[in-house]
C-alpha positions in Angstrom: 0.0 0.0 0.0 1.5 3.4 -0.8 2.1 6.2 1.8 -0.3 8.5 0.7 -3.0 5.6 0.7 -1.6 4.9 4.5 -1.9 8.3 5.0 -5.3 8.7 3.8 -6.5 5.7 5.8 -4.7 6.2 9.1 -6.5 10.2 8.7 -10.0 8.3 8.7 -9.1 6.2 11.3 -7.8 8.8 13.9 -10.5 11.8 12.4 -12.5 11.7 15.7 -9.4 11.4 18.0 -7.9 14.8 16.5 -11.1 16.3 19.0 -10.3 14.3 21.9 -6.5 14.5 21.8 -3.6 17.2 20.6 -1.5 14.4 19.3 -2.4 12.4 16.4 -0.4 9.5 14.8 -0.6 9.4 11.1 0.9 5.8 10.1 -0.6 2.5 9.9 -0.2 -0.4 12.6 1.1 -0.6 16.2 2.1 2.1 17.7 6.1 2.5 17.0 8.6 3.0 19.7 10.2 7.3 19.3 13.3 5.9 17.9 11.5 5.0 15.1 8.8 8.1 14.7 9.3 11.4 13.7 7.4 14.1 15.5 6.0 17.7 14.5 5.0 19.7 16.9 3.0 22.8 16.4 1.0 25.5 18.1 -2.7 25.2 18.5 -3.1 28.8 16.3 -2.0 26.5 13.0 -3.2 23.8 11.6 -2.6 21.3 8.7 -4.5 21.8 5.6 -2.7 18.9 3.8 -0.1 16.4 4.1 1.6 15.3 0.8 -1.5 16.5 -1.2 -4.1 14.4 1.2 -6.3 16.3 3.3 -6.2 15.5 7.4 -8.5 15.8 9.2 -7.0 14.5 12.3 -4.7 17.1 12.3 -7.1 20.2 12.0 -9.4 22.2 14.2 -10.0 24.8 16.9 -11.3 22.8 19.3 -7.9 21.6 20.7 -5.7 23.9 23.6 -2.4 23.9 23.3 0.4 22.3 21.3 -0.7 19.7 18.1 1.6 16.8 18.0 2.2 15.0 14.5 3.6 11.2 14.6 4.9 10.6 11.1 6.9 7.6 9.8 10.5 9.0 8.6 10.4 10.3 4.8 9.6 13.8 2.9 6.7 15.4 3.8 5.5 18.4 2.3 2.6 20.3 4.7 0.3 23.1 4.0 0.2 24.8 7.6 -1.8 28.1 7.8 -2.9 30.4 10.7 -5.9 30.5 11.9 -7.3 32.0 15.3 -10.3 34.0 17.0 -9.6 37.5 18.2 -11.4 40.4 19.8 -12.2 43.0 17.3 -13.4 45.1 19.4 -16.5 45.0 18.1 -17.1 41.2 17.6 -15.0 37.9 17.7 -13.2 37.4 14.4 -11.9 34.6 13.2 -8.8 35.1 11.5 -7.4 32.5 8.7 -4.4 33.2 6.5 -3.6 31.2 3.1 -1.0 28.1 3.5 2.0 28.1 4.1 4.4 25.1 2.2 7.0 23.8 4.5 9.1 20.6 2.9 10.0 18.4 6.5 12.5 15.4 5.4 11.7 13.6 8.6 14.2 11.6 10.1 13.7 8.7 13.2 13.8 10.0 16.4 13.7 13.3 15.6 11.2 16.3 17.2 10.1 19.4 15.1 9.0 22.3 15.2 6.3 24.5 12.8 6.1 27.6 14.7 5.8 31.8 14.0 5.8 35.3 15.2 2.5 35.5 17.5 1.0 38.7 17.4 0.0 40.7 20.5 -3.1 42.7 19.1 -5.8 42.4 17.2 -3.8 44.7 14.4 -0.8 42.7 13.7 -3.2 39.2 13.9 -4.9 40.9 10.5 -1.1 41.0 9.1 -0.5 38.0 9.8 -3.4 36.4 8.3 -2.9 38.4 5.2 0.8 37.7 4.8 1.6 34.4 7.4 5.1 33.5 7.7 6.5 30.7 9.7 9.5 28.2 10.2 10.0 25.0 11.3 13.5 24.0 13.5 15.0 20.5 14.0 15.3 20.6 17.5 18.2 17.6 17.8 20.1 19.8 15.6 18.5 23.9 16.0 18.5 24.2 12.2 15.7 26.7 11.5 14.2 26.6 8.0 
């Protein structure tokens, strides 16, 4: 079965987790030991609008606080993050989304990453951000930032 198929199917599978759970593991079978897993880590503000062209589920929504955390068998992955929070307007709650972002992770075994960006402070610089959202992701065994 190819990866993306995998992919595709493990998404399914784990869709309902993603609202229970931060941490979602998107390969097929038992779950694998670290040393043989890579892990993205990401704030709750982004979220994953595809993984090598498949859409997954398990990895979006609002609904979860704090950190999302991505198990991934090692290999290239390309993910289309974008930003996407609720802020005061002042007025009324808006809800913020930006276009995605393309980051290209080759994930290695045992290693932790990170997707992560500039938050802004007010409402003002959210609205930048949405309309021009920039972002990096780091290795952290090695602290290369990309």
């Amino acid at each position: 079965m190819s990866r993306s198929i995998r992919l595709v199917c493990s998404a399914a599978v784990l869709g309902l987790a993603a609202c229970a759970s931060p941490d979602v593991r998107l390969y097929d079978g038992a779950v694998r030991p670290a040393a043989q897993i890579a892990v993205v880590t990401m704030p709750e503000q982004l979220e994953v609008a595809s993984i090598n062209g498949v859409e997954v589920v398990a990895a979006q929504g609002m609904w979860n606080k704090g950190d999302k955390r991505l198990e991934l068998l090692p290999g290239r992955y390309q993910m289309l993050v974008f930003y996407r929070e609720s802020w005061d307007s002042g007025s009324d709650q808006d809800v913020l989304r930006s276009d995605p972002a393309l980051f290209t992770i080759d994930a290695q075994a045992a290693h932790q990453y990170r997707i992560d960006y500039e938050r802004p402070s007010r409402y003002d610089d959210a609205r930048k951000l949405s309309r021009d959202f920039k972002a990096w992701w780091v290795d952290r065994a090695s602290g290369v930032k990309t």
